[in-house]
N, C-alpha and C positions, 0 to 999 in steps of 0.2 A: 367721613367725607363721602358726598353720593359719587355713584362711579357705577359705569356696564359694565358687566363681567361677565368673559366667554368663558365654559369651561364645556365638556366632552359631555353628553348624555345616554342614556342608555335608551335602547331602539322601540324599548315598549313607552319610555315615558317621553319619547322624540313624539313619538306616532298617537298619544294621546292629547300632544298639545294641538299636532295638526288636525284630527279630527278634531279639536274645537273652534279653531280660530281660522283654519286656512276658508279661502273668500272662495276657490270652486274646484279644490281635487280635496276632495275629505278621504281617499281611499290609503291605507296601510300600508306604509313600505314593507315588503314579506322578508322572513332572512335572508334570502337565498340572496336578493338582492343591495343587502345593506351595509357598509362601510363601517359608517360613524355616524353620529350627528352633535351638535354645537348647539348649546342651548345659551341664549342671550337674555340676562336676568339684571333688570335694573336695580341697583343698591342703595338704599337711602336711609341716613340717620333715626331712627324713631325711641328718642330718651335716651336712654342710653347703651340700647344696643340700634341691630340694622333691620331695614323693611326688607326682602326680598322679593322681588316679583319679576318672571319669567315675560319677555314679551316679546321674546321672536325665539325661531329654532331655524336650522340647518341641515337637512339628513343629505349625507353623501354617499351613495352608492354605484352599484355597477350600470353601467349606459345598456340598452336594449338597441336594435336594428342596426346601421352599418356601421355603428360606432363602437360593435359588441368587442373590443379588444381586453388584453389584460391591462395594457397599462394607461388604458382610457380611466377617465370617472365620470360620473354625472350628479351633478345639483338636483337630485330625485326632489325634492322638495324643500321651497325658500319660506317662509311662513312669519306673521309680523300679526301680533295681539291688535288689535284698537287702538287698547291705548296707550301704542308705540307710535306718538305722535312728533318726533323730533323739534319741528318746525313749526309745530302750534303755539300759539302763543300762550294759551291757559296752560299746558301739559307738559310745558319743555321742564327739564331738568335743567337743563342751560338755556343760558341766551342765543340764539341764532345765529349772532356772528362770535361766540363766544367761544372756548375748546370744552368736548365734553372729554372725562377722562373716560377711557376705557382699561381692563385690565381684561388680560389673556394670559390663562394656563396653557403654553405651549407643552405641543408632548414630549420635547426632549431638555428646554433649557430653563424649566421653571418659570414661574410668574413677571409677565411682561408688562409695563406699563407706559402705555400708548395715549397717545391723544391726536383728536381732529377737532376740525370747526364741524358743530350740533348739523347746520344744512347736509352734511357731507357726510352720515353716519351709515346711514342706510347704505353706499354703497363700498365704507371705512369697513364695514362687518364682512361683506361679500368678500373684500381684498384681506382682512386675517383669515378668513377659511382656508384659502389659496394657500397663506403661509402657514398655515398649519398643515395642507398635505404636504407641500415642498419638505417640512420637516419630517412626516412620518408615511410618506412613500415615496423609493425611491423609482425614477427611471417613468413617470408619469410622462404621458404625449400629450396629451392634451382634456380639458375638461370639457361638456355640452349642459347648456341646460334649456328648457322649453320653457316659454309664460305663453298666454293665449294673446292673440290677434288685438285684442283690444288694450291691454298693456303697453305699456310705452317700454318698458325695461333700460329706465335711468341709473337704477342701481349696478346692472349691470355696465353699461356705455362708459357709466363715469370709474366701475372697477377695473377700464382697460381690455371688457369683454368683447367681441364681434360678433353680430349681428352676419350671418351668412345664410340664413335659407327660409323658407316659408313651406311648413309643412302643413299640407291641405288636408284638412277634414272628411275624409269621402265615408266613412262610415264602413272600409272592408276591412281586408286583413288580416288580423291576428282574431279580433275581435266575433270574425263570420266561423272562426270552426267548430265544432259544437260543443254543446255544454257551458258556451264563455257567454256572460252576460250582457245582449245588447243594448249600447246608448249610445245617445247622441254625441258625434265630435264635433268638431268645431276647429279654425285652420291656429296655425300654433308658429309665434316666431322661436327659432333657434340660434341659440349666440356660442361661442365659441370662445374658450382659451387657451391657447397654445402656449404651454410651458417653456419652450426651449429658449423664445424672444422674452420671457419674463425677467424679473428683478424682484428683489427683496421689495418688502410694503415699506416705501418714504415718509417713514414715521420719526417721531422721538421717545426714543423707546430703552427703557434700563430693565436687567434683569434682575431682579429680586430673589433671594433665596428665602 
């Protein structure tokens, strides 16, 4: 049966899907700065065994400037292949107003299986991350994560994210002390989630052993 499948990945093979596929930070998450990341791999029948093919990740690590706390996190990078076309009509795995299934190796309660409607995946993925740290950190305040100016950040909006700041591009900072390499910025929206007003993901969901 085809089905998405989230499971945990490790930070060098996180960090080499992004430098292929992300559309404009191709840069490393370093360790110092790295949590986890989530690699999202579509599953599909091929004879008689399965295709696998990676086509989004997730790396979650520690927040940089006034968000530097311990039990902050930040969406370091959200990243989606091509041909993670949900809602195209030649590409879909499912029909659009159909349920795609997804399955998720949670890290304390075994293999989860989930479903949403195909339109709504993109931000069905954002909202198991979420429940993936609720499970495996305790006492989190809240999550941040950055997309640029010209993103709309639906996936976010529709995971129950906020939208609170507009951080401007001016090109100083961190970036002006010596030996750090200069480029150009560009203004960047910030969203926000706040743990405490959370709830579990309104899913239908059985645990599998």
């Amino acid at each position: 049966m085809q089905h998405y499948l989230i499971e945990e990945q490790k930070r060098v093979e996180a960090n080499k899907f992004v430098r292929t596929w992300h559309r404009h930070n191709k840069n490393v998450v370093p360790k110092i700065q790295f949590r986890f990341a989530l690699a999202i791999i579509a599953v599909r029948p091929l004879g008689d065994d399965y295709y696998h093919q990676q086509v989004g990740c997730i790396i979650v690590g520690n927040p940089c400037g006034r968000f530097k706390k311990p039990n902050n996190l930040e969406f370091r990078r959200v990243c989606f292949s091509h041909e993670f076309q949900p809602t195209k009509k030649d590409q879909m795995m499912f029909a659009r107003n159909d349920y795609s299934r997804v399955k998720m190796l949670s890290y304390k309660k075994g293999l989860w299986n989930l479903k949403c409607k195909t339109y709504t995946l993109p931000s069905f993925i954002i909202r198991c991350a979420v429940q993936y740290i609720k499970e495996r950190f305790k006492n989190v305040g809240k999550l941040i994560s950055y997309i640029t100016i010209n993103e709309n950040g639906s996936y976010y909006k529709y995971a129950g994210w906020k939208q609170d700041h507009i951080v401007k591009g001016n090109g100083q900072g961190w970036q002006s002390r010596k030996g750090r390499k200069k480029f150009r910025t560009i203004d960047k929206k910030r969203f926000v989630k706040e743990f405490q007003a959370d709830n579990k993901i309104q899913v239908s969901a059985r645990k599998s052993t």
